[in-house]
N, C-alpha and C positions, 0 to 999 in steps of 0.2 A: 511438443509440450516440454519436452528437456531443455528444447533450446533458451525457451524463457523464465527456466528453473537459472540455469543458468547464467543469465544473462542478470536479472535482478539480484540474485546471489554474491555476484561481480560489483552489481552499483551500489548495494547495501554496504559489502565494504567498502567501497572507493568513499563515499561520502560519509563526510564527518556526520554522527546522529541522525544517521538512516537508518530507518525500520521498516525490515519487510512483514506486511501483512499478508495472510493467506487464508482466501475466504473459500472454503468448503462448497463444491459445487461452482465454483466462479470457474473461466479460463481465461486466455488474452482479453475478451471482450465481455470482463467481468461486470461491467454495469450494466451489460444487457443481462444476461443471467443472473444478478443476484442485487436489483438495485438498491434495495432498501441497505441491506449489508453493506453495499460500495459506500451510499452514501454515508451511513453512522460513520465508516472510517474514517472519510476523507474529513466532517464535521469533529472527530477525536482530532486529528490532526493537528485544525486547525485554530480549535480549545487550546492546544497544547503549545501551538505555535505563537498564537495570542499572551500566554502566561510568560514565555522566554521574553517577548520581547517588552512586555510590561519591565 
């Protein structure tokens, strides 16, 4: 589990306006364990992602 604390902690900084999200109860295979949550993020997302490129 550190390993992938790590590792997204790494790619949050390396990319420009990356954010990491951390859903309670989720682990690697967070949209099995928590889908309804994975999805609302991934749809914030891409509300947000839609606004930039307007």
């Amino acid at each position: 589990m550190a390993y992938f604390k790590i590792v997204a902690d790494a790619l949050t900084y390396g990319i420009t306006g990356a954010r990491k999200v951390v859903i309670p109860g989720g682990w690697h295979g967070v949209h099995w364990a928590e889908p309804e949550r994975f999805v609302a993020e991934i749809l914030r997302f891409l509300r947000e992602a839609e606004e930039v490129m307007r």
